[in-house]
C-alpha positions in Angstrom: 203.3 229.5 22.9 199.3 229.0 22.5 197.4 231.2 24.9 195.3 228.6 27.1 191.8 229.2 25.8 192.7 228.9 22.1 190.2 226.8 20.7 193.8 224.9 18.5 195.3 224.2 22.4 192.1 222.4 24.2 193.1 222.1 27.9 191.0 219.1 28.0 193.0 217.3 25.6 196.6 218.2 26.5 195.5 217.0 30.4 194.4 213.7 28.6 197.1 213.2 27.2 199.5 213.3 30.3 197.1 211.1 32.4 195.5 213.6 34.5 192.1 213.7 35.8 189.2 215.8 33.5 188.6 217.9 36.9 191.3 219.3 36.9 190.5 221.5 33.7 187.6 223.1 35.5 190.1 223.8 38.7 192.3 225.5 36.3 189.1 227.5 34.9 187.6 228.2 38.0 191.0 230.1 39.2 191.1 232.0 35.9 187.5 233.0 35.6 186.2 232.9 39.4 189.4 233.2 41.2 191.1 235.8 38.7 194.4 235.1 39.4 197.0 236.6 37.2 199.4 233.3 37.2 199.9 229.7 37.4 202.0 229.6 40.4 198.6 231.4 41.9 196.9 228.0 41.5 197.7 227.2 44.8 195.4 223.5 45.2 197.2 222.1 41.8 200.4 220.2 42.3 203.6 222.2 41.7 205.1 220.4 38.8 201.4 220.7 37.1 201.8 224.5 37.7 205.0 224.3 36.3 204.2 222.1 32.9 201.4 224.6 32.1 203.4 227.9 32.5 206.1 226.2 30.2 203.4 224.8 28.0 200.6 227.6 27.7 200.0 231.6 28.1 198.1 232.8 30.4 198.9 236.4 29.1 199.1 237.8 25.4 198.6 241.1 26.7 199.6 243.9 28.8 197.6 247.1 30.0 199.5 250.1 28.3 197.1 252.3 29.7 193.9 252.7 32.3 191.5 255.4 32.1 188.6 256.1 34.5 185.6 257.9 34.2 183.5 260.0 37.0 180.4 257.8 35.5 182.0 254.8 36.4 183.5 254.0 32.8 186.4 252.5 32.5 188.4 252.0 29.6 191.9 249.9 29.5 194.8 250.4 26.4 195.8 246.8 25.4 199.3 246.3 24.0 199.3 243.1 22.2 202.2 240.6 22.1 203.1 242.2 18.6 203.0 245.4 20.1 200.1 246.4 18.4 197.2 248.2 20.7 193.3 247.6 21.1 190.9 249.3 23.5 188.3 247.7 25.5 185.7 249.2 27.9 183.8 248.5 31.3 180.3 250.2 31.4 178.7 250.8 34.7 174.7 251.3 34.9 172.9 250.5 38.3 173.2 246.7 38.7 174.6 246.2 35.3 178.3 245.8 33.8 178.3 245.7 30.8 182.2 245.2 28.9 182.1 246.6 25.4 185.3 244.4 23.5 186.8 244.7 20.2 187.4 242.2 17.6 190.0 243.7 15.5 192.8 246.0 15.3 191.6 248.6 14.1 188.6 248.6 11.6 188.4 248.4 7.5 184.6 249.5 7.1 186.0 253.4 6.6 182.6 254.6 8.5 183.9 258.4 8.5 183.0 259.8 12.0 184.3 256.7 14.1 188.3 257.0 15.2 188.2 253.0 15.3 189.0 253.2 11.8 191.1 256.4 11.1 194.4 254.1 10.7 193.1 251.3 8.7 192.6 247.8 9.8 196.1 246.0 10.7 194.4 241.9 11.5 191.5 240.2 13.1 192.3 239.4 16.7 192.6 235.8 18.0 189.9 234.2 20.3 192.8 234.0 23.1 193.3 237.9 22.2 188.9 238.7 22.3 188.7 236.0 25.6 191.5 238.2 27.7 190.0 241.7 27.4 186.9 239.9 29.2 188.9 238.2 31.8 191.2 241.9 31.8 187.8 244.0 32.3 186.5 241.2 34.8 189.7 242.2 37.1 188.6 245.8 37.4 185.4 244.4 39.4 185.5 244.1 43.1 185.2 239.9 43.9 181.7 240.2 44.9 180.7 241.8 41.3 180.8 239.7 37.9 180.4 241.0 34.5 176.6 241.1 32.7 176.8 241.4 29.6 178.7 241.6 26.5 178.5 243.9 23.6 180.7 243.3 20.8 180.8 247.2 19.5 184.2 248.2 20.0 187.4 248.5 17.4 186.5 246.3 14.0 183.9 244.8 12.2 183.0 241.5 14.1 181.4 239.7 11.4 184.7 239.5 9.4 186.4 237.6 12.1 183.6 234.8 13.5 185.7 232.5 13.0 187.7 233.4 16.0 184.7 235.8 17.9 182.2 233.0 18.3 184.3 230.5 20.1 185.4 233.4 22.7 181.7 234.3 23.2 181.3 230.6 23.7 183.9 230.3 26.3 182.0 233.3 28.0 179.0 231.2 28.4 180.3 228.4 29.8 179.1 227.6 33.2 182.8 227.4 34.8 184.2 230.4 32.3 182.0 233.9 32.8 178.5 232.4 33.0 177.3 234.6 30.4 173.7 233.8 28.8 173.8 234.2 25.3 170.7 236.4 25.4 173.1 239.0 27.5 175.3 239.3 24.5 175.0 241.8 21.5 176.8 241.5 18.2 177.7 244.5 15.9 177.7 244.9 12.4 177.9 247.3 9.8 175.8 245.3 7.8 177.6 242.6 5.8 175.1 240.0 4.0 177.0 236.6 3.9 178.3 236.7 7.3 174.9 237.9 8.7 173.7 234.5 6.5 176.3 233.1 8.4 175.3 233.6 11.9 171.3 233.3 11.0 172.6 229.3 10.1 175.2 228.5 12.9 174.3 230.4 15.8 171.4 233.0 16.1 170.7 233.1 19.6 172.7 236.1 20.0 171.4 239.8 20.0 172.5 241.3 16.8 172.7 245.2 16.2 172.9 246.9 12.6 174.2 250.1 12.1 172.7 252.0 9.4 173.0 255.7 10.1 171.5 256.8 6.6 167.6 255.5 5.5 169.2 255.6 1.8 171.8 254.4 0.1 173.6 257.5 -1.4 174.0 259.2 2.3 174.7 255.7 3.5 177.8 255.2 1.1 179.3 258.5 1.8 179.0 258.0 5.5 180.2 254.0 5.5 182.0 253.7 2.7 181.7 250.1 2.2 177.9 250.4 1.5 178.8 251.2 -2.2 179.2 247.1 -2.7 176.7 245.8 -0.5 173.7 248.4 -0.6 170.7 248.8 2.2 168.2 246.2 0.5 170.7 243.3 1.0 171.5 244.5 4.3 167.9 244.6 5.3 166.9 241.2 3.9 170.0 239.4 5.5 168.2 241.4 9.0 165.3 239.8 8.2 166.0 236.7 8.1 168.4 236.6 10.8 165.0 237.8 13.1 162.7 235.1 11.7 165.1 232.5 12.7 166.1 233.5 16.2 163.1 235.5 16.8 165.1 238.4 18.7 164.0 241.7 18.1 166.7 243.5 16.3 168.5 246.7 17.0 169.2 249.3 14.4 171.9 251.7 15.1 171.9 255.4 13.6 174.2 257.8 14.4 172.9 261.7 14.6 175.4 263.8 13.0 174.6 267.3 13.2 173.7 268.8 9.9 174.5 266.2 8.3 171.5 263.0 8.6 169.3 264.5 11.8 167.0 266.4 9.3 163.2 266.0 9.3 162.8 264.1 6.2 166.1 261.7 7.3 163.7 260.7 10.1 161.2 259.8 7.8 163.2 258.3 5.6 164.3 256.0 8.5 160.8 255.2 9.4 159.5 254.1 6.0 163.2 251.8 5.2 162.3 250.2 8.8 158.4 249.7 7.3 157.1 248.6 10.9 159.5 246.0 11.8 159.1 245.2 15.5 162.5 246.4 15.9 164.4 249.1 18.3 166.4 252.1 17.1 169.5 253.2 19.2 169.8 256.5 18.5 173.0 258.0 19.3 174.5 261.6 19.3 177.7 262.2 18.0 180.5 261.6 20.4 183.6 264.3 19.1 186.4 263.0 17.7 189.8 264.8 17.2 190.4 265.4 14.2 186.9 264.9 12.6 185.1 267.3 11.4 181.8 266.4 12.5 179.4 267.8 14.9 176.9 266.8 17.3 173.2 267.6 16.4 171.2 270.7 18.1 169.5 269.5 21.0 166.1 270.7 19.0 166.7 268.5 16.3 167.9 265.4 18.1 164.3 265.8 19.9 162.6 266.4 16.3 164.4 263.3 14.7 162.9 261.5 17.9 159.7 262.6 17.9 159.1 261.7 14.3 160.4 258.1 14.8 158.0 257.9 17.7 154.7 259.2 16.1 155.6 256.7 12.9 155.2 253.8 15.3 159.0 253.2 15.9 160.7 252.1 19.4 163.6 254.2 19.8 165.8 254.9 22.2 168.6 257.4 22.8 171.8 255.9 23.9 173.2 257.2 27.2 176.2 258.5 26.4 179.3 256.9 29.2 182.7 257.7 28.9 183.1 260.1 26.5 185.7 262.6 29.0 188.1 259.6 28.5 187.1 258.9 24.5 185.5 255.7 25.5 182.0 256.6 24.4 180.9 254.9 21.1 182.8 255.4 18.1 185.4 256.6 20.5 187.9 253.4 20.8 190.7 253.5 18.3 194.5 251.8 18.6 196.2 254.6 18.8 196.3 257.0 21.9 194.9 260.6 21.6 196.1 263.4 24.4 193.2 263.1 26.6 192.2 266.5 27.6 192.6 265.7 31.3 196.4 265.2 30.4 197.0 267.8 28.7 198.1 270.4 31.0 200.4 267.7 32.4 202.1 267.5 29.3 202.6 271.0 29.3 204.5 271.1 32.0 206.8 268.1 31.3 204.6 265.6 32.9 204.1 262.0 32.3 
């Protein structure tokens, strides 16, 4: 049964197609997006046997919440079990006025970067826009009615450039003015860094914010770090950035991640500065978040602050990223698809709880 919003089963159409009035599509959106009602029957102004024809004809639901986690900073962070019973995570960030939802576009991710858990278990498929469109309209429910969702950053399990054929139409159901209401400019795309699909979005749609995660200035740090480096390579990566900039004219972001010991050193931060060669650009710095398992550590507090400092007296804009979440492993590089034992449930498993 096709979930509603797949872009294969237009609503439009099949209402055509039984004689029914083009209004009553943005009824039926205004419930799901505005209304957020979990059911057809809840669409209490549509005729009955209407009601009826879509639940028999359409999902409203692919997925179920295996899990909820809440943070004391706000954060929360839902377990999505998928109708094949495989699992994504999904996150609601919560800064003053802003709420941000940080969504996945794959279970689980092939790129190997070696600190992130999104990866640990391999990549299993791309997820369907039906699949990417519900965690929105999932993290939208954990708002109260009088709150809406802000923005949108596409950083959480998977590479979303290797599934745009199925990420861009759910971003452009976000924007519609009776889906989420979303302006484009409110939504951030990231990549490892992969050339022709960067190409890609530079020639169909460039108006979105677009975020590169380097972590390493050079290419031999960069490959043992991110694996998949070792067939693409930081010049191509750059000159696909470049061009994606001169066309939508968006400052680009450029993600690093400070690994203790590891690519926080002095002459890494120089390294950085020269491979970004004053590109009006901002660097989101971000300290390690732990990982079970990993053997990686977060960098001295002296040598996050020297890695900064350098950046800043080359000429660089760069930024630390606050880190959210992390007490319930929904902090960046956190999200993965299968459960850890959160600390805070750990003693309850001890003694026998669930």
């Amino acid at each position: 049964m096709p979930h509603l919003l797949e872009p294969d089963a237009p609503l439009e159409l099949w209402l055509r197609d039984r004689g029914l009035p083009a209004w009553r599509a943005k009824a039926i959106r205004r419930w799901l997006f505005a209304s957020r009602v979990e059911s057809f029957d809840e669409m209490t102004d549509l005729p009955k046997g209407l009601r009826d024809d879509l639940a028999s004809e359409f999902s409203l639901w692919t997925t179920s919440i295996a899990r909820h986690h809440q943070a004391e900073d706000g954060t929360e962070k839902l377990l999505l079990q998928l109708h094949d019973n495989q699992r994504i995570e999904c996150v609601m960030l919560r800064d003053g006025d802003r709420r941000t939802v940080c969504i996945s576009s794959q279970v689980g991710c092939a790129m190997g970067c070696v600190f992130c858990a999104s990866g640990l278990d391999g990549v299993i498929r791309n997820l369907s826009t039906g699949e990417i469109i519900e965690q929105l309209l999932r993290l939208s429910r954990l708002l109260p009615p009088d709150e809406r969702i802000s923005h949108i950053v596409v950083m959480g399990m998977g590479e979303p450039l290797a599934n745009l054929d199925r990420l861009l139409p759910a971003l452009a159901e976000a924007q519609r003015p009776d889906g989420l209401g979303i302006s484009q400019r409110r939504i951030t795309i990231s990549t490892v860094g992969l050339p022709p699909a960067m190409e890609r979005l530079t020639e169909e749609n460039p108006g979105y914010h677009l975020a590169v995660s380097l972590h390493a200035a050079n290419d031999e740090l960069r490959t043992k770090l991110v694996p998949v480096n070792k067939s693409i390579g930081l010049a191509d990566i750059m000159a696909a950035a470049d061009r994606y900039w001169e066309t939508s004219g968006r400052r680009l972001t450029f993600e690093y991640v400070l690994l203790g010991g590891v690519n926080d050193s002095p002459d890494d931060a120089a390294a950085l500065a020269r491979l970004l060669g004053g590109r009006a650009a901002l660097v989101n710095v971000i300290p390690y978040n732990p990982v079970a398992g990993l053997p990686w550590k977060e960098p001295t507090a002296t040598s996050r602050e020297r890695f900064l400092g350098i950046l800043r007296d080359a000429g660089v804009n760069v930024q630390v990223r606050r880190r959210k979440g992390s007490r319930i492993n929904a902090a960046c590089g956190q999200l993965r698809r299968l459960e850890p034992i959160l600390p805070s449930h750990a003693s309850q498993l001890a003694q026998g709880e669930r």
